[in-house]
N, C-alpha and C positions, 0 to 999 in steps of 0.2 A: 885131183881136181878135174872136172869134169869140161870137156871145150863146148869153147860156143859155136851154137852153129853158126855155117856162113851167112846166113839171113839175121842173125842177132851182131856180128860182127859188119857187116855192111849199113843195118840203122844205125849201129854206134857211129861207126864213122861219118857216114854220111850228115847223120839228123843227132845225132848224142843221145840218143835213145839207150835206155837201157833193156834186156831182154833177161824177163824169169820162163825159164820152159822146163816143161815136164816132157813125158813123153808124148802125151796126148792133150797139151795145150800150152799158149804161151800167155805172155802179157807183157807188152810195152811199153815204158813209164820214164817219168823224167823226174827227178826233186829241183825244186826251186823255191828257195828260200823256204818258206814255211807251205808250202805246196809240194803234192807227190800228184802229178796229172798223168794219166792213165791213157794211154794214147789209143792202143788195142789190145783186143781180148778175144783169142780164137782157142776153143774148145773143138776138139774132130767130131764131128756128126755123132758117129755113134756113141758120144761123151756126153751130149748135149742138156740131157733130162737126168743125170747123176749130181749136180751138185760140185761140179769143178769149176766151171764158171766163180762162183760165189768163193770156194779154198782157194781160189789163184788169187780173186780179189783180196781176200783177209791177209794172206803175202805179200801181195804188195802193200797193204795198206800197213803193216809189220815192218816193213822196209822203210815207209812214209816215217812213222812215228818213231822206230830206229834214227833219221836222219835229221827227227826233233819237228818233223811239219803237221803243222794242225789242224791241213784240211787235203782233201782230196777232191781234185778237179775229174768230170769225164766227161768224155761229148759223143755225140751221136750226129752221124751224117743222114739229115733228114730220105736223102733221093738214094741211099746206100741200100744193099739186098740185106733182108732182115730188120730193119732201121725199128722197126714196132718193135720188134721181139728186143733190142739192144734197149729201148727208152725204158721199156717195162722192167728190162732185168736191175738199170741203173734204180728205177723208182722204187722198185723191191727192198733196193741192197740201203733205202733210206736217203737217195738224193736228192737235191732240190734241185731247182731252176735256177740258175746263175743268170745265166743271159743267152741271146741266141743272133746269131752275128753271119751275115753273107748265110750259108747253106751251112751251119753247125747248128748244135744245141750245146750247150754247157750247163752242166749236173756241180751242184757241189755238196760235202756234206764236211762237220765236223769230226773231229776222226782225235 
């Protein structure tokens, strides 16, 4: 079995976050109820333009539907470094517009 890092053990606790990591990217996520929400999604720079982004999401989104949820939430912090490149990546991957509340955006799609 493979440990978690201290950063994937400190969201859990802290926030009940769960953590998928590879070597070269992670991803953040929570199930609730019929929702798997996607909190973050960091690929290492030199990762960026290969296409891990997108396999980290299908695992989570594997996870989501493993846990029987039928949609998948994700947000984007408009004043966040990157915030264009993250809205574009969500719209890519086929999200919509949920809502967008104080300084978030929320993406949802059927899954």
């Amino acid at each position: 079995m493979q440990r978690r890092s201290l950063y994937a053990e400190y969201v859990k606790e802290r926030e009940g976050y769960e953590t998928l990591e590879t070597g070269i990217s992670f991803a953040t996520y929570r199930v609730s109820g019929s929702e798997i929400y996607i909190r973050d999604i960091f690929v290492s720079r030199d990762f960026r333009d290969a296409d891990v982004g997108r396999r980290l999401t299908d695992d989570v989104v594997k996870i989501g539907k493993d846990s029987g949820c039928r949609y998948m939430i994700g947000s984007v912090c408009p004043t966040a470094n990157g915030a264009d490149t993250s809205l574009k990546m969500l719209q890519h991957y086929g999200m919509k517009l949920l809502r967008a509340h104080e300084n978030m955006i929320f993406m949802v799609k059927e899954i």
